[in-house]
N, C-alpha and C positions, 0 to 999 in steps of 0.2 A: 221795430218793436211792436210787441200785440200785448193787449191787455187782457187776460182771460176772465179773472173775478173782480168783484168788489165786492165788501161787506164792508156797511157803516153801523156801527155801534150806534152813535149818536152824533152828531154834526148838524148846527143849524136848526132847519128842521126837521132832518131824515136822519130817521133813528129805526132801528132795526130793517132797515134796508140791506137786501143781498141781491144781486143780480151777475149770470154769467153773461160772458161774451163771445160772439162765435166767430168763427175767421169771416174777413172780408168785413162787408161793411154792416155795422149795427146802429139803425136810427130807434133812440131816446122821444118820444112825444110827449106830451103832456098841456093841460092849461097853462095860464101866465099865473106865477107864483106859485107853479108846482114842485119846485125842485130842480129843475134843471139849471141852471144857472150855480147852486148849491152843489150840484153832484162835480159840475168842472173844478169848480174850486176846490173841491174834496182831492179830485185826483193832483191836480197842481200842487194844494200842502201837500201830502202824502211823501207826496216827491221831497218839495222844496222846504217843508216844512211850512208854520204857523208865524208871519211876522204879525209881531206886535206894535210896528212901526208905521204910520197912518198913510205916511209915503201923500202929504198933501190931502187927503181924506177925509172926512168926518171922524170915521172908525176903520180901524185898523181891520186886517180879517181873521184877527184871535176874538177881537171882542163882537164883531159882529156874527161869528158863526158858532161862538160860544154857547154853551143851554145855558138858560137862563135856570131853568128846573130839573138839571140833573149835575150832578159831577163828572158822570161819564161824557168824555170825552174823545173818542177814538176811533179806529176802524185799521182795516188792513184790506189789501191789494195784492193779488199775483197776476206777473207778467214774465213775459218771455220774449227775449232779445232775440236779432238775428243770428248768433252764432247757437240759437235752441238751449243754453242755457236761462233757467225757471227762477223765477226769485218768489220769495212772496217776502213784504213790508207788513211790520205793525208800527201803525205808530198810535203814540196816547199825548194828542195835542196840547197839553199841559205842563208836557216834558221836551226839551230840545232838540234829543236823537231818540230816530225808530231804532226797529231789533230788525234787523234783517236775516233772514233763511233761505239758505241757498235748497234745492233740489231734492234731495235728502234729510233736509227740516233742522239742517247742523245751524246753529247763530253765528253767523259771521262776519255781527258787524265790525271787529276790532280791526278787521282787514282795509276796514276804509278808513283816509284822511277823515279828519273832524276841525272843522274850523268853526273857531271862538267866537266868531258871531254869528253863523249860517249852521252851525253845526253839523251832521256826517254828510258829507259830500259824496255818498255813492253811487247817486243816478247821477252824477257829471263823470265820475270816474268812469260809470258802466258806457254811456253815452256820448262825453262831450258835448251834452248841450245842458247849459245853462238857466236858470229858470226865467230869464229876459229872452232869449229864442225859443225855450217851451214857449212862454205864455204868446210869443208872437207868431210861432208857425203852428203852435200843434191844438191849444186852446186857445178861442175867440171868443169873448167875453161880446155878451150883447152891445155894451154901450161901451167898448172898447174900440168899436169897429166903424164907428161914424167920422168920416172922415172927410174930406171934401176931393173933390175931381182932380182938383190942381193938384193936393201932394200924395195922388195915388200911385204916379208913377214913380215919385220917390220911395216911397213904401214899399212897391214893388221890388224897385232896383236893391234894396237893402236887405228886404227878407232874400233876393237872390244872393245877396253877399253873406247875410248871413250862412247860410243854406251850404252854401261852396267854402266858406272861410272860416268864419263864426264869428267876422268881426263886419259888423254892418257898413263900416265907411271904408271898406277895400273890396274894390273890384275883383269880380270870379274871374273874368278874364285878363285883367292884369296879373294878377294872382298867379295863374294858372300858367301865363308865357315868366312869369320869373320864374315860377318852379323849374319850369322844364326848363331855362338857363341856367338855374342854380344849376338841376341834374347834368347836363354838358356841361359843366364845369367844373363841378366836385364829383360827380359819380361817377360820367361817362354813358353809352350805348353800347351796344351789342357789338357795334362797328368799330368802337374806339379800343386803343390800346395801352397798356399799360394805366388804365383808368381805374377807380377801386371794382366798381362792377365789374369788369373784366376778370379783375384779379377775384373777386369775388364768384364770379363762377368757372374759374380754374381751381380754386377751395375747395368750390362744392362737386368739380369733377373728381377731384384728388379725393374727397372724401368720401364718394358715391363708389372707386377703385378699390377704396381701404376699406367701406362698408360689404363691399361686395368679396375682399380678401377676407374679411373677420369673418362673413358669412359662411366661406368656404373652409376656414378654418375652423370655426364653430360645428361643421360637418363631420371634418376631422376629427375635431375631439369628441362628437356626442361616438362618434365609428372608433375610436380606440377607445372611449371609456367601456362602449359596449365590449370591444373583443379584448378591455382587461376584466368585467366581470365573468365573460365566458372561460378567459382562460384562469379567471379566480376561481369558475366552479368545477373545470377541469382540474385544476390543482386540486382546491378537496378533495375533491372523488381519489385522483390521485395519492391521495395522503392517506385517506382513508384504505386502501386497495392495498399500499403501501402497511402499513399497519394491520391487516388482517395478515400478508404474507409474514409477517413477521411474527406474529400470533403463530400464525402457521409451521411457521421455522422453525420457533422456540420448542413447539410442541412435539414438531418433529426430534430434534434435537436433545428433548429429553426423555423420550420415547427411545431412540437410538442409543440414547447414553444407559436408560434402562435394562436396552435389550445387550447392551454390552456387559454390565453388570451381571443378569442374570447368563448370560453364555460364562464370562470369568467365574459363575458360583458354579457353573456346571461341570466348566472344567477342574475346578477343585474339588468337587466331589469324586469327579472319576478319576483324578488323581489320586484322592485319599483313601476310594474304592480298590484303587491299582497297589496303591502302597499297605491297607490293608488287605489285600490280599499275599502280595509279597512276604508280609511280615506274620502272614497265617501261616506261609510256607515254610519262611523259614525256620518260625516256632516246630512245625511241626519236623521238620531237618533236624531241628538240634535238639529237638525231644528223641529222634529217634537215636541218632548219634550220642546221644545223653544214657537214654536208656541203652546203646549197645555199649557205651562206656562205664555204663552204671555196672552191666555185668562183667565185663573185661574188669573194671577194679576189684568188683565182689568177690572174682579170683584170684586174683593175685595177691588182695587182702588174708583171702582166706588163709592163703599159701603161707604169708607173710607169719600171722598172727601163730599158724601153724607150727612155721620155722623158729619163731618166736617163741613160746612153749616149749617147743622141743629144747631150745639152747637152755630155759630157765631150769630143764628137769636134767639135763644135763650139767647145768652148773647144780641144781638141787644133790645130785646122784655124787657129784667129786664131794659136796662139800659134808653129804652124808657117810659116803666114802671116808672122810677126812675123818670123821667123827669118827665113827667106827675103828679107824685105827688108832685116834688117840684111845677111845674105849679099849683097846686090847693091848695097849703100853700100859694103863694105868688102872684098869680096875681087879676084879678077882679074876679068875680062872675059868672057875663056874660060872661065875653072868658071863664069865668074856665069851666062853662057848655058844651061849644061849641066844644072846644079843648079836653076836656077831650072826650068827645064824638067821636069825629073826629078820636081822636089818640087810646083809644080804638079799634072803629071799623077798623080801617087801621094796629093795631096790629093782631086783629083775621085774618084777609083776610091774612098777613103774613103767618100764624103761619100754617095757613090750607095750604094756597099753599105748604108749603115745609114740612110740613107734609104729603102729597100725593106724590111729589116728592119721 
């Protein structure tokens, strides 16, 4: 873990203090009572927060790095953990739990444990170190550090345990040969059989086969998704191509039914051309045969009406005849002479005229 900023608000006696930090090693100097001493312990709350509990003390380190002349109480810190994940911490020492922001500047404190007397436990969850192995490996308090020859090596051996374990009174290397018993015992090596490790990387070959099938599959399908929208856009085109031929057909179609109409009005014209002609002809046949019959009756009429006539003066002539001789049965002598005479000759002049007729 690296620390990159700090910015103190106000703390103790450093207040608007900002200072960046650069990789590797960064040495802090100053007189005695300038602050240093103040800036460690800024970084240690920050973390662990502000106890108010004297822990054997005079003054606790809320009351002592408290202002006395201002209310502002605060600061914030960004750092960056080994796995490159950025944080930056506010905290306002007044208050229990910082605001922490991850990378992107999201608040994300709700994602850590919060315990009821130490409140948000982030920098243990992020680190697994606790603020009793901070303050022992990572800040050295001036007057922390006086310690005598004889339990240096004890001091040693513990920060080593912490260090490997994180618990002071167990051995790294004790530690360290039961792990790797516990692992031959419950995990297995590389060599062993039927062990979970074992089993556990036959999983992960099965699964590296299946990863590598999905993959190949996943090929598959992006090569038939593609050659369904190609043969989707061949079908349009197709549908489309499809639909003008049919446009095409219809039109043809009623075009040809047109031209069948127009041939059947033709042929009925020159049908009704054919048959009015016919029926000029025949008009003119039976005109003519009309008129030769016209004249053939006109004689035969004539003849008729003729003969006709002729029979009427014929019955005229008996029935004048008749008269005439009742006339000469029954009148005088003298008209009977006369009259007979008269009617006579006025019978022939009849008889001849319409005899010549």
């Amino acid at each position: 873990m690296k620390i990159n900023k700090i910015k103190i608000n106000s703390y103790g006696k450093l207040k608007n203090t900002e200072m960046k930090l650069k990789n590797n090693l960064n040495i802090i100097y100053g007189k005695n009572e300038s602050g240093k001493s103040t800036l460690l312990k800024f970084i240690l709350n920050i973390f662990y927060g502000t106890s108010k509990n004297k822990k054997g003390k005079e003054y606790s380190d809320f009351e002592k790095y408290k202002p006395w002349n201002s209310e502002e109480f605060s600061g914030k810190l960004s750092y960056e953990l080994d796995n490159k994940n950025k944080y930056e911490i506010f905290r306002e020492f007044n208050k229990k739990n910082p605001i922490i922001y991850n990378e992107k500047g999201e608040d994300i404190s709700k994602e850590f444990n919060i315990d009821k007397n130490k409140g948000s436990e982030f920098f243990f969850e992020q680190t697994q170190i606790n603020e009793e192995m901070f303050l022992a490996t990572s800040v050295a308090m001036q007057q922390e550090v006086k310690i005598g020859k004889d339990t240096q090596g004890v001091l040693i051996q513990r920060i080593s345990n912490l260090l490997g374990t994180g618990e002071d009174t167990i051995s790294y290397k004790k530690a360290v040969e039961k792990i790797n018993k516990k692992q031959l015992d419950e995990i297995g090596t590389e060599r062993s059989r039927e062990k979970p490790i074992n089993i556990i990387e036959k999983n992960i070959q099965k699964n590296k086969e299946k990863i590598s099938e999905l993959k190949n599959f996943e090929n598959i399908k992006y090569e038939i998704e593609q050659e369904k929208n190609n043969l989707k856009n061949k079908l349009e085109k197709n549908n489309i191509k499809n639909n003008l031929l049919k446009e095409i057909k219809k039109i043809k179609e009623k075009n040809n039914l047109e031209n069948e109409k127009i041939k059947i009005k033709e042929n009925i014209i020159k049908e009704n051309i054919e048959k009015i002609k016919n029926i000029k002809n025949n008009i003119s046949e039976n005109n003519e045969k009309y008129l030769e019959k016209e004249n053939d009756n006109g004689g035969i009429d004539k003849k008729y009406e003729k003969n006709k006539l002729k029979n009427k003066i014929i019955i005229g002539f008996i029935l004048l005849a008749i008269i005439n001789v009742l006339w000469i049965l029954y009148m005088p002598k003298i008209i009977e002479n006369q009259i007979v005479r008269f009617g006579i000759l006025i019978t022939f002049i009849i008889y001849f005229i319409f005899s010549i007729i």
